[in-house]
OpenMM code with the backbone's topology and positions (N, CA, C; nanometers):
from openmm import Vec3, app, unit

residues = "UNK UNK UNK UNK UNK UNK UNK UNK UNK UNK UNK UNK UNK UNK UNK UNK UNK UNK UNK UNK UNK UNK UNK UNK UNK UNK UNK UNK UNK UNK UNK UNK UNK UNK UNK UNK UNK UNK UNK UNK UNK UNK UNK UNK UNK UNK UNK UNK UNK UNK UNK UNK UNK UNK UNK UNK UNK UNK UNK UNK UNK UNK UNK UNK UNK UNK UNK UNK UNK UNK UNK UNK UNK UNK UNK UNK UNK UNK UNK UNK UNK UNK UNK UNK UNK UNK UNK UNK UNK UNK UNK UNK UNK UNK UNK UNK UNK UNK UNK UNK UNK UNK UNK UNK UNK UNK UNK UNK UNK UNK UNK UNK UNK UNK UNK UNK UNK UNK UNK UNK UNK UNK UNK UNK UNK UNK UNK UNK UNK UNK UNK UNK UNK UNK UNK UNK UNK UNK UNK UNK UNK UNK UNK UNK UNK UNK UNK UNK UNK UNK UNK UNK UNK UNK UNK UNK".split()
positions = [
    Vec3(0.0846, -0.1171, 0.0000),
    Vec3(0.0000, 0.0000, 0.0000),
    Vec3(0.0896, 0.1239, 0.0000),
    Vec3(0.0573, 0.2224, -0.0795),
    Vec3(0.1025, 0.3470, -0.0816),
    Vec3(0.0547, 0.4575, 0.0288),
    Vec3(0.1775, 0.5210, 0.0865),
    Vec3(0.1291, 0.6643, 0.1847),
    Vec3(0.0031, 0.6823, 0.1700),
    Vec3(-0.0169, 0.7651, 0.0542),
    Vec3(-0.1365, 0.8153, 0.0255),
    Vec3(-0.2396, 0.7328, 0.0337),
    Vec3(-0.2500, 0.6140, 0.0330),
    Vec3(-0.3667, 0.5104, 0.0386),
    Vec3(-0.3695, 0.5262, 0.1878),
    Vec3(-0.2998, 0.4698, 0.2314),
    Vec3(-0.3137, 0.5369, 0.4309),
    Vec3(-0.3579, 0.5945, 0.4847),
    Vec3(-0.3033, 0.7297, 0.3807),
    Vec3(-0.3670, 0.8383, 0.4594),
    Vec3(-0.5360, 0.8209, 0.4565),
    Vec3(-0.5795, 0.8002, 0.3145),
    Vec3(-0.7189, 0.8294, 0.3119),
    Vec3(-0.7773, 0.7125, 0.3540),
    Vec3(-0.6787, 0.6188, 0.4026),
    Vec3(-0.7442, 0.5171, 0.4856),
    Vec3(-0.7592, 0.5720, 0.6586),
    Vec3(-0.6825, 0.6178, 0.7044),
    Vec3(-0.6249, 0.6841, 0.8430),
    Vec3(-0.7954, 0.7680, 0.8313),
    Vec3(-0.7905, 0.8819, 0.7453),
    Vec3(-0.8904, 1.0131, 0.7342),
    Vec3(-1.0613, 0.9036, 0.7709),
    Vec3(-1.0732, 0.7907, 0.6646),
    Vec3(-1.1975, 0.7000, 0.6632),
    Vec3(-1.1723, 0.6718, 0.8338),
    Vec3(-1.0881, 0.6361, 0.8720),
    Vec3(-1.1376, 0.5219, 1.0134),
    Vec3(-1.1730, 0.7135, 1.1206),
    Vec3(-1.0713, 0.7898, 1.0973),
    Vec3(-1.1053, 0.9278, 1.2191),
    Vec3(-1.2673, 0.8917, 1.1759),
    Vec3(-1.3036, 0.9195, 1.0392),
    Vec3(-1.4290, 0.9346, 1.0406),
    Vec3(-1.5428, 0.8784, 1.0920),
    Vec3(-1.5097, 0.7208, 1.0687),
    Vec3(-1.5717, 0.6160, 1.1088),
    Vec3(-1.5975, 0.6159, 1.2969),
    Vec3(-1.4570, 0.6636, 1.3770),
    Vec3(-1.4972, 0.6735, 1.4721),
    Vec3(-1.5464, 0.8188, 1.5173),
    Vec3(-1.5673, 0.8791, 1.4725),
    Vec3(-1.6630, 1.0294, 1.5126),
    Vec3(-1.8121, 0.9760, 1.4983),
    Vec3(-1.8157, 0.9168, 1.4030),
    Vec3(-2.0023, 0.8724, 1.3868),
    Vec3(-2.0025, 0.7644, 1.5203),
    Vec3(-1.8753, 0.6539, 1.4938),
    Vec3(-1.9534, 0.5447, 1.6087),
    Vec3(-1.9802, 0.6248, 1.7653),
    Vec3(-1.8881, 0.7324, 1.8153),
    Vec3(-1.8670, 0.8116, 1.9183),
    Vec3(-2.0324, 0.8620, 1.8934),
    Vec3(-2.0473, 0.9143, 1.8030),
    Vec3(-2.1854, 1.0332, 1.8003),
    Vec3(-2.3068, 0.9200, 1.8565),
    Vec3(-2.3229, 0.8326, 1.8030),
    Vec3(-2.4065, 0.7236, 1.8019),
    Vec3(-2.3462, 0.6785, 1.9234),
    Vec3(-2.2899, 0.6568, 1.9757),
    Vec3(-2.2817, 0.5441, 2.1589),
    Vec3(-2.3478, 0.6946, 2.2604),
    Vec3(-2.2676, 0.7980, 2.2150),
    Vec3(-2.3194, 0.9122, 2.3040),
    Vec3(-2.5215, 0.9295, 2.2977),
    Vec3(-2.5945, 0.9372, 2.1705),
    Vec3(-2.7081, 0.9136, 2.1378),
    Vec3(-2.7627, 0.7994, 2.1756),
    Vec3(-2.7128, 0.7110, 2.2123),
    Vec3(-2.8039, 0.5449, 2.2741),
    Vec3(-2.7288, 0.5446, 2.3809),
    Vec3(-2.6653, 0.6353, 2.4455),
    Vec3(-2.5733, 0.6008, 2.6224),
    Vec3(-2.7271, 0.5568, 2.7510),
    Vec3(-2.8262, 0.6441, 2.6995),
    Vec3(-2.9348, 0.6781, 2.7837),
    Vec3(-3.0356, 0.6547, 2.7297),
    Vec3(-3.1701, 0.5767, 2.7729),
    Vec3(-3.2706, 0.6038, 2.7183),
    Vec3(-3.3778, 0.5977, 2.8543),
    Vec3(-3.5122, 0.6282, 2.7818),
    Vec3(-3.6051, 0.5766, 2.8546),
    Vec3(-3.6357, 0.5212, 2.9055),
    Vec3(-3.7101, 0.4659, 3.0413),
    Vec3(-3.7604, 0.3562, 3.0453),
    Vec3(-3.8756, 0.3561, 3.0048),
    Vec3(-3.9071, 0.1886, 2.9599),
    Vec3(-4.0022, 0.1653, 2.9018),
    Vec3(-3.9579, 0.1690, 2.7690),
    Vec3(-3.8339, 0.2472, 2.7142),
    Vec3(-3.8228, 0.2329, 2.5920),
    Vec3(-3.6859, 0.1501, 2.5088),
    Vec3(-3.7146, 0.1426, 2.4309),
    Vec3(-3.5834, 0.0718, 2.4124),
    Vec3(-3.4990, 0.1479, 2.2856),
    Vec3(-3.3624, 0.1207, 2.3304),
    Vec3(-3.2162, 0.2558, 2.2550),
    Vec3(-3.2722, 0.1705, 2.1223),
    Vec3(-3.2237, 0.3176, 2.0345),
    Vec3(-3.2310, 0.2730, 1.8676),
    Vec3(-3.1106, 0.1747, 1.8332),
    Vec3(-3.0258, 0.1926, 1.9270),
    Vec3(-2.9141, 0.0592, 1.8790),
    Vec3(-2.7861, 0.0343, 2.0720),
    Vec3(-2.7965, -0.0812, 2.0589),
    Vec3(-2.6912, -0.1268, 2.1398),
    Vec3(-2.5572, -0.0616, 2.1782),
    Vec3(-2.5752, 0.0840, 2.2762),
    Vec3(-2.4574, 0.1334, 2.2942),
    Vec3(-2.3330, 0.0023, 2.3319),
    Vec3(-2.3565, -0.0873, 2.4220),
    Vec3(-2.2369, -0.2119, 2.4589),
    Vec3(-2.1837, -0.2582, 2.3423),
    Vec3(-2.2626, -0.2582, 2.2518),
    Vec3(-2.2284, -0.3352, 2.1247),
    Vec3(-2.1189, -0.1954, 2.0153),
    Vec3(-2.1778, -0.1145, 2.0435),
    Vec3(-2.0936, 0.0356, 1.9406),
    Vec3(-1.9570, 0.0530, 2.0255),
    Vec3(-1.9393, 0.0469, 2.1327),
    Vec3(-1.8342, 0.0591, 2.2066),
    Vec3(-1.7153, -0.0311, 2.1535),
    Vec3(-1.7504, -0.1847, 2.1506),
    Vec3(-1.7030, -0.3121, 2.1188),
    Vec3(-1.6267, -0.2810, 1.9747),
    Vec3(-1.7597, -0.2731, 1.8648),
    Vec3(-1.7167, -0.2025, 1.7325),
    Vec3(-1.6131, -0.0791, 1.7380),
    Vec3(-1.6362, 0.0295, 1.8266),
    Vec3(-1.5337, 0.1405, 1.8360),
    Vec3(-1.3850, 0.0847, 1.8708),
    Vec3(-1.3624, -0.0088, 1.9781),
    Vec3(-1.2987, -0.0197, 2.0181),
    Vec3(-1.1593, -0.1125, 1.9104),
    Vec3(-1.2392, -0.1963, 1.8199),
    Vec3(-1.1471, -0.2171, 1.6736),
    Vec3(-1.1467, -0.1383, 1.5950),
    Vec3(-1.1937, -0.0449, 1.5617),
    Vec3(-1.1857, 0.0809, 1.4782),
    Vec3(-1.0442, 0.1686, 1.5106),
    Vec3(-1.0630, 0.1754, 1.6641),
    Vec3(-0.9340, 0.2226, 1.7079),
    Vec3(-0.8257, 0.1485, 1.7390),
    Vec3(-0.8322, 0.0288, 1.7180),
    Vec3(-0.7245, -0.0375, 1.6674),
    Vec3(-0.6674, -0.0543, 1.5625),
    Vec3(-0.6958, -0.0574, 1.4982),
    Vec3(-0.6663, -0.0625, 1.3796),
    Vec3(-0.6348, 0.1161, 1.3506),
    Vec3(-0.6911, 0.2151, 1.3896),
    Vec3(-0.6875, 0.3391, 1.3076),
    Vec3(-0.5081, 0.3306, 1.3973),
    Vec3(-0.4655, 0.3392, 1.5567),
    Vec3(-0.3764, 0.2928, 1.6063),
    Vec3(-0.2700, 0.2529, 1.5410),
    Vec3(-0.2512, 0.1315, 1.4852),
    Vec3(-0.1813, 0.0431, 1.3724),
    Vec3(-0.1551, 0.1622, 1.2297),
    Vec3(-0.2678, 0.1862, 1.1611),
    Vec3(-0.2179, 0.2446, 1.0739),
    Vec3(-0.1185, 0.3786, 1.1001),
    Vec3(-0.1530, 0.4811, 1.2188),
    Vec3(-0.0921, 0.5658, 1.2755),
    Vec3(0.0423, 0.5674, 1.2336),
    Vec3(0.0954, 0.5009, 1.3230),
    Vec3(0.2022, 0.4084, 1.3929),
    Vec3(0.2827, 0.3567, 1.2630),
    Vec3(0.2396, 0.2867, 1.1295),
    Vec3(0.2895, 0.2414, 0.9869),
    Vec3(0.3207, 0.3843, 0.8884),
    Vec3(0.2191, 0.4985, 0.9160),
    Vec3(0.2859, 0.6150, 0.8585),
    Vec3(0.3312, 0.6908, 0.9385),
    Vec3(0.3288, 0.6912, 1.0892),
    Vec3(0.4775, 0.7815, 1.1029),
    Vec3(0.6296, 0.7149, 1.0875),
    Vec3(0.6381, 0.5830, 1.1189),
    Vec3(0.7255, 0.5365, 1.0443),
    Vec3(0.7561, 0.5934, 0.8868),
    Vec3(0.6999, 0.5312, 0.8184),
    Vec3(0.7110, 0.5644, 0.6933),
    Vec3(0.7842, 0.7034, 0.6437),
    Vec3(0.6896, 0.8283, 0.7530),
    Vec3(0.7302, 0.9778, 0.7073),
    Vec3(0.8040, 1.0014, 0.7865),
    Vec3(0.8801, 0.8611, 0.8689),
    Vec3(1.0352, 0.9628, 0.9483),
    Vec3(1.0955, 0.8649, 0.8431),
    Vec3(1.1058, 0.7838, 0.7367),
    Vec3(1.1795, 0.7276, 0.6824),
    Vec3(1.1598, 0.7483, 0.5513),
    Vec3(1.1034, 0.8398, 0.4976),
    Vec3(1.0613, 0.8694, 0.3628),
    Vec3(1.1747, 1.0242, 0.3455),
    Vec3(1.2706, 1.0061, 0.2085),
    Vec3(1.3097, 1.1315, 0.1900),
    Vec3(1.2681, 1.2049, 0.0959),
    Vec3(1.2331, 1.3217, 0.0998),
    Vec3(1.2262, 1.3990, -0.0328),
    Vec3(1.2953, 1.4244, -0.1252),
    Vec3(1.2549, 1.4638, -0.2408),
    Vec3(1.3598, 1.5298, -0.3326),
    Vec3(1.4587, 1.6041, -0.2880),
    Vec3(1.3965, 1.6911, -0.1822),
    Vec3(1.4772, 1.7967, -0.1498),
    Vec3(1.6217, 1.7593, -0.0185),
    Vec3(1.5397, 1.6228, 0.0169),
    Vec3(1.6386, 1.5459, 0.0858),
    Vec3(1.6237, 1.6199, 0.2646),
    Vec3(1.4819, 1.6358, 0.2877),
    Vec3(1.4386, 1.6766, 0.4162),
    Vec3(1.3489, 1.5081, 0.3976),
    Vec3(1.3138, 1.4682, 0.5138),
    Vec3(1.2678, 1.3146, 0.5423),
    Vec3(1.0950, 1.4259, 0.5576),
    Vec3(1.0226, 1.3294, 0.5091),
    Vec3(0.8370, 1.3415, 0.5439),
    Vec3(0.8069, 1.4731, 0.6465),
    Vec3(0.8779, 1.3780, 0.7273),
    Vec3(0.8364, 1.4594, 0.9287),
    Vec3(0.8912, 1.5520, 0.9159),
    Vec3(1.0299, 1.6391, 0.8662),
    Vec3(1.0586, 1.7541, 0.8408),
    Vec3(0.9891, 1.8225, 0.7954),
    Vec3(0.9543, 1.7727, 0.6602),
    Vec3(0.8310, 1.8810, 0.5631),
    Vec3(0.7548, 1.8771, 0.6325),
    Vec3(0.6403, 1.7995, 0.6864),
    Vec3(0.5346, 1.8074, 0.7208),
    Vec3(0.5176, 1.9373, 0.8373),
    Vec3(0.6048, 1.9012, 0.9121),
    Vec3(0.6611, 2.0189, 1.0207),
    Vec3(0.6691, 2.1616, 0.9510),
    Vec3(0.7544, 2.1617, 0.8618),
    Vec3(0.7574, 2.3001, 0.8247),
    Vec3(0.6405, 2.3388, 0.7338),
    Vec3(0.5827, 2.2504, 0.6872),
    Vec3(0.4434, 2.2818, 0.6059),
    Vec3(0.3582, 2.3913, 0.7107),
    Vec3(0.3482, 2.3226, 0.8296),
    Vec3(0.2395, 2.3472, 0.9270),
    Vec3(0.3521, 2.4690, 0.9786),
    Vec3(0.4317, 2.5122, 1.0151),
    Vec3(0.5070, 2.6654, 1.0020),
    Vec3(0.4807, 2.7080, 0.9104),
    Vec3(0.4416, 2.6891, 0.8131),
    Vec3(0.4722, 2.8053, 0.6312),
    Vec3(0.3242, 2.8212, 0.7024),
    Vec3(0.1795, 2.7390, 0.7217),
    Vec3(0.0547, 2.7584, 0.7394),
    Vec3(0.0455, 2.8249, 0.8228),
    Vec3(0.0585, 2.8813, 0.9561),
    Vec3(0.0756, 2.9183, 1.1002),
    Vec3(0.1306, 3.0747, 1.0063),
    Vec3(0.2577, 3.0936, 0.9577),
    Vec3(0.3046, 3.2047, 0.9051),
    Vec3(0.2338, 3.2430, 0.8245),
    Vec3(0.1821, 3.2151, 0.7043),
    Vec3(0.0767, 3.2675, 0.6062),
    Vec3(-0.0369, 3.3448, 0.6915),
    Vec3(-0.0870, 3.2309, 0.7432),
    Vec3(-0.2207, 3.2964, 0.8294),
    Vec3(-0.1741, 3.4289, 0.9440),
    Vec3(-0.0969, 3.4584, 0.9870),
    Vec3(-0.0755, 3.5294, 1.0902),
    Vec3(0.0071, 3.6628, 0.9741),
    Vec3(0.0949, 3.6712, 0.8386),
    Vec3(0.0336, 3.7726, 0.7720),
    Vec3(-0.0421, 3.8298, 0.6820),
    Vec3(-0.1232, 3.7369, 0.6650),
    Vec3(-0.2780, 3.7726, 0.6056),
    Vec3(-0.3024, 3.8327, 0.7762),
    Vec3(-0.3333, 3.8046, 0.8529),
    Vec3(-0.3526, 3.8589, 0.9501),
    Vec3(-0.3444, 4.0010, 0.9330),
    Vec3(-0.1944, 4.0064, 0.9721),
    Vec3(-0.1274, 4.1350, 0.9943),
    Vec3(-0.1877, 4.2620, 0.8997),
    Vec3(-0.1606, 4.2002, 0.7482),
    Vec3(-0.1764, 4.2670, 0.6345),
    Vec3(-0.3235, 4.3539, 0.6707),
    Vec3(-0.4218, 4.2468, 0.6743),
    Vec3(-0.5693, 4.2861, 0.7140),
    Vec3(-0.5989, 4.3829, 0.7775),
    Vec3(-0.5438, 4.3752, 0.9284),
    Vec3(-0.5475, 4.4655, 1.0435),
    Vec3(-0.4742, 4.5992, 0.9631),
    Vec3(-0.3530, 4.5741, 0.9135),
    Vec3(-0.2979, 4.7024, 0.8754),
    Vec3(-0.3511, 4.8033, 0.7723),
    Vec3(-0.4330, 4.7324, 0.7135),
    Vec3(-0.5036, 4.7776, 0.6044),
    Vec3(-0.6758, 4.8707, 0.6161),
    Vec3(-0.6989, 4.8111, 0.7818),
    Vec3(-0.8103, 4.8462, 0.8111),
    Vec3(-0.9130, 4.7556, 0.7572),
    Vec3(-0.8736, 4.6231, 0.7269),
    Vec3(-0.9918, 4.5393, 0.6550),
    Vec3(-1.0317, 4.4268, 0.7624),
    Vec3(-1.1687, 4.3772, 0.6988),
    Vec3(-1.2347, 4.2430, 0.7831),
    Vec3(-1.2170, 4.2936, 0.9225),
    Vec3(-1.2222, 4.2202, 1.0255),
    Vec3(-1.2546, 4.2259, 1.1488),
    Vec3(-1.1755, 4.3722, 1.2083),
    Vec3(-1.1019, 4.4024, 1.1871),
    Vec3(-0.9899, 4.5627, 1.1877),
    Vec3(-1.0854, 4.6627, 1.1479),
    Vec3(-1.1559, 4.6702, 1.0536),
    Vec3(-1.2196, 4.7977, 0.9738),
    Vec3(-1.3926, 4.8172, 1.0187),
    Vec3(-1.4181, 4.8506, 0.8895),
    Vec3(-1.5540, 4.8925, 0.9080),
    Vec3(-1.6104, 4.9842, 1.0209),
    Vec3(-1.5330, 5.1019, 1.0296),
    Vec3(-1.6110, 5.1962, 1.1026),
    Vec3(-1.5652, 5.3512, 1.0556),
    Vec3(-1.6626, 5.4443, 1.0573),
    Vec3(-1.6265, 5.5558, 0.9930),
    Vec3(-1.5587, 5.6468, 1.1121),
    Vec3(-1.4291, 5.6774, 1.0432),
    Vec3(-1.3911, 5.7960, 1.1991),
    Vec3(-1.4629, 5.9586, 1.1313),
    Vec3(-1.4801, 6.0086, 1.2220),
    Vec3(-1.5555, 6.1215, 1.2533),
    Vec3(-1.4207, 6.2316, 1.2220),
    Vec3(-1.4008, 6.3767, 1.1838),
    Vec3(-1.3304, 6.4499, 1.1950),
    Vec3(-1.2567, 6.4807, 1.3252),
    Vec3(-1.2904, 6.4942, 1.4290),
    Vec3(-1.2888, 6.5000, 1.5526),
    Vec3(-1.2429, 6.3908, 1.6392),
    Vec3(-1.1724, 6.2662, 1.5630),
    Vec3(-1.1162, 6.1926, 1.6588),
    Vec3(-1.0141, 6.1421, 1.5612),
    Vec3(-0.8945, 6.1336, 1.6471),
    Vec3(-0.7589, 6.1122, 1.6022),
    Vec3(-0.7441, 5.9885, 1.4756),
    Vec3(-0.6837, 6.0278, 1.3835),
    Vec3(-0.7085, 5.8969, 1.2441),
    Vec3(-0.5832, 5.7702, 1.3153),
    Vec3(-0.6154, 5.7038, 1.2652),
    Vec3(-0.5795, 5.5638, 1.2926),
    Vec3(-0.4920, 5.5440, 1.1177),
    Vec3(-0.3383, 5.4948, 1.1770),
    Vec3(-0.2780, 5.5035, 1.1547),
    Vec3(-0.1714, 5.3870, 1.1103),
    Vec3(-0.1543, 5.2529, 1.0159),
    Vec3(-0.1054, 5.1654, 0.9462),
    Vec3(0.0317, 5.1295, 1.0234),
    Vec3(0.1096, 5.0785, 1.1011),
    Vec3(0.2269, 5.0441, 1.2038),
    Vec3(0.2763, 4.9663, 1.1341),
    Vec3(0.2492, 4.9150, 0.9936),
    Vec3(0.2977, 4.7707, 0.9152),
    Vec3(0.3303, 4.8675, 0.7459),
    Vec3(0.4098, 4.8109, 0.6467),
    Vec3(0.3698, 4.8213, 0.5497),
    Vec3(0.2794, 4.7068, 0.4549),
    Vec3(0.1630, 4.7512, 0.4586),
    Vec3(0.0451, 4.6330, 0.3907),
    Vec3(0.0938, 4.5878, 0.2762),
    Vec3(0.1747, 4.6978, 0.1629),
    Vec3(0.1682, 4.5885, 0.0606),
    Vec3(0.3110, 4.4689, 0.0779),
    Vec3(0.4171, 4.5558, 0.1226),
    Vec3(0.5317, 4.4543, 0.1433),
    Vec3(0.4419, 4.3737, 0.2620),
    Vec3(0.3653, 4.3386, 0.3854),
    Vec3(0.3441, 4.2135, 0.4339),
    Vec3(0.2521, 4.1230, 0.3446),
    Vec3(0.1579, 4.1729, 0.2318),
    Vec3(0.1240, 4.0807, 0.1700),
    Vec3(0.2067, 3.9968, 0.0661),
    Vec3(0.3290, 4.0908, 0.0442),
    Vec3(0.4339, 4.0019, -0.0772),
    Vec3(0.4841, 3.9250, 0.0087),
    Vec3(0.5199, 3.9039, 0.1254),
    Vec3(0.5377, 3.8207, 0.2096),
    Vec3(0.4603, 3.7317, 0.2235),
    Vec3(0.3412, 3.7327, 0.2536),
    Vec3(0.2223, 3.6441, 0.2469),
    Vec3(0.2186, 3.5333, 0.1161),
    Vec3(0.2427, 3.6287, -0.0020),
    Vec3(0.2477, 3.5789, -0.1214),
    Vec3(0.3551, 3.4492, -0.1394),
    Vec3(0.4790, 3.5631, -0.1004),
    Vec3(0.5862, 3.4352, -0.0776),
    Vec3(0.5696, 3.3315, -0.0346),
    Vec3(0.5272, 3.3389, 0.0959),
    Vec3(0.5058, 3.1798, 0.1588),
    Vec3(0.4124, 3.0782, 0.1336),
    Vec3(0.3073, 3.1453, 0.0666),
    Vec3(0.2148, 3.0964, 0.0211),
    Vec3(0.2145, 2.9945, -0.1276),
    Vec3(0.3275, 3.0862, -0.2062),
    Vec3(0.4492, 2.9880, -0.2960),
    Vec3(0.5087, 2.8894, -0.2475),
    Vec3(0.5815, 2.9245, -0.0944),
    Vec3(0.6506, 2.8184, -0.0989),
    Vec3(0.5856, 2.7107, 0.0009),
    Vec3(0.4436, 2.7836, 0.0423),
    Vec3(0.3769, 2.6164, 0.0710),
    Vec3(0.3334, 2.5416, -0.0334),
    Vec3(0.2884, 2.6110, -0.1406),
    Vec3(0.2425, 2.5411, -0.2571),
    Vec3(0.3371, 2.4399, -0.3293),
    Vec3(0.4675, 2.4966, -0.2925),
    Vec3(0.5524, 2.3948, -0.3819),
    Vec3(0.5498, 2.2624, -0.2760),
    Vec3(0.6347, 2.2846, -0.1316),
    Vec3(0.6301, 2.1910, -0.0832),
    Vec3(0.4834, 2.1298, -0.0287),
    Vec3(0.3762, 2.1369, -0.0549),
    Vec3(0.2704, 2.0603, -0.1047),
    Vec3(0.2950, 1.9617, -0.1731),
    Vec3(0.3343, 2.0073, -0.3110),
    Vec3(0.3432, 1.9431, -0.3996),
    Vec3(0.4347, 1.8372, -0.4217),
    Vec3(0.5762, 1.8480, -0.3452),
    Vec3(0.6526, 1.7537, -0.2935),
    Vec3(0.6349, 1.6412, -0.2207),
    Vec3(0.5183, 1.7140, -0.1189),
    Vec3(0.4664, 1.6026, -0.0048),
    Vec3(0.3791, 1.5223, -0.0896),
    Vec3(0.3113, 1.5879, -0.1621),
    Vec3(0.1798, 1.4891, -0.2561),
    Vec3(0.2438, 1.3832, -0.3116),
    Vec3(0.3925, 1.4302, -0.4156),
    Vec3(0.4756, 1.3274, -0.5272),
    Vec3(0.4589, 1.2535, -0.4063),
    Vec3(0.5926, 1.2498, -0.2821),
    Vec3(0.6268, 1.1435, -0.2147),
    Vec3(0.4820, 1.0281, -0.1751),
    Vec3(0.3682, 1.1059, -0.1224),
    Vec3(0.3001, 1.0345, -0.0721),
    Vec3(0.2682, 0.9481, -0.1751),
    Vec3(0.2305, 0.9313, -0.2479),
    Vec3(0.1998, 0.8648, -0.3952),
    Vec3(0.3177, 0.7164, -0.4052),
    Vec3(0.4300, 0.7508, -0.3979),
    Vec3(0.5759, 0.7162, -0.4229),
    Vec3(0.5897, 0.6195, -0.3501),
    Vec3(0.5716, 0.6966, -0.2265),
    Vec3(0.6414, 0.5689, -0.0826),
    Vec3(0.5360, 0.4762, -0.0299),
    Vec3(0.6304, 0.3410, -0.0097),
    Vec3(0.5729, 0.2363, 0.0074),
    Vec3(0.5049, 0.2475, 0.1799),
    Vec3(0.3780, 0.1692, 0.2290),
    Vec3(0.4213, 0.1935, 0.3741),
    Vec3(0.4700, 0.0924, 0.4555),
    Vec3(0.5002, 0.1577, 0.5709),
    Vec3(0.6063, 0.0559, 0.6531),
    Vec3(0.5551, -0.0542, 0.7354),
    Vec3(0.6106, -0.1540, 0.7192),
    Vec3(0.4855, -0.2600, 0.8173),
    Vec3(0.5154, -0.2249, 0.9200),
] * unit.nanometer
topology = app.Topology()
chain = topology.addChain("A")
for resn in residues:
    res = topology.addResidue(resn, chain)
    for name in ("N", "CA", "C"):
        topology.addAtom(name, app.Element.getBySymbol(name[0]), res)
């Protein structure tokens, strides 16, 4: 099996156990006199191989992405790491940019003559070429992480 098959195997079982969770929480309690739409003892049982197995697969791709190298010759767990820095950085100057600009949650209010103007502490367009930048260079290493995942075998 390939990374990428993992993964969207890994993504199916999170999923699988959010519904069985939603459903044991919905039949934990019922009426008396009435009877649960399904066997919380029994969804628990089922949950409880779901997360074994989701466990197992875990465990086969972080292996894999501390032993997988890139092109660029950073291993999986590096990129992945700095992916989620380039994301964290993007978002925080789109942030910045915003606020400095007076836009979205920053703006929308008219100042009056009579009270002191509010005043830009950033340069907006150089923090958005910044923004831009990183936003390049998550896109590429995206695209690195995608090849590999495709590529690499996973680890028993």
């Amino acid at each position: 099996m390939k990374l990428a098959e993992a993964l969207i195997n890994r993504a199916d079982l999170q999923k699988r156990v959010e519904q069985l969770r939603q459903r044991i929480v919905s039949n934990a309690r019922y009426q008396e006199g009435e009877e649960p739409g399904e066997d919380a003892g029994a969804l628990l049982t089922e949950i409880g191989g779901v997360l074994d197995a989701l466990e197992q697969l875990v465990v086969a791709v972080n292996l894999t992405n501390a032993s997988t190298i890139l092109d660029d010759g950073r291993t999986m767990t590096e990129a992945l790491a700095h992916r989620d820095v380039l994301r964290t950085r993007h978002a925080v100057l789109v942030a910045a940019a915003d606020a400095a600009a007076g836009a979205g949650e920053f703006g929308g209010y008219r100042q009056l003559r009579s009270e002191l103007r509010q005043i830009s502490a950033l340069p907006t367009a150089a923090v958005r070429s910044q923004a831009d930048d990183v936003a390049r260079r998550l896109r590429e290493l995206d695209v690195l992480i995608q090849q590999a995942n495709w590529e690499a075998d996973l680890a028993d």
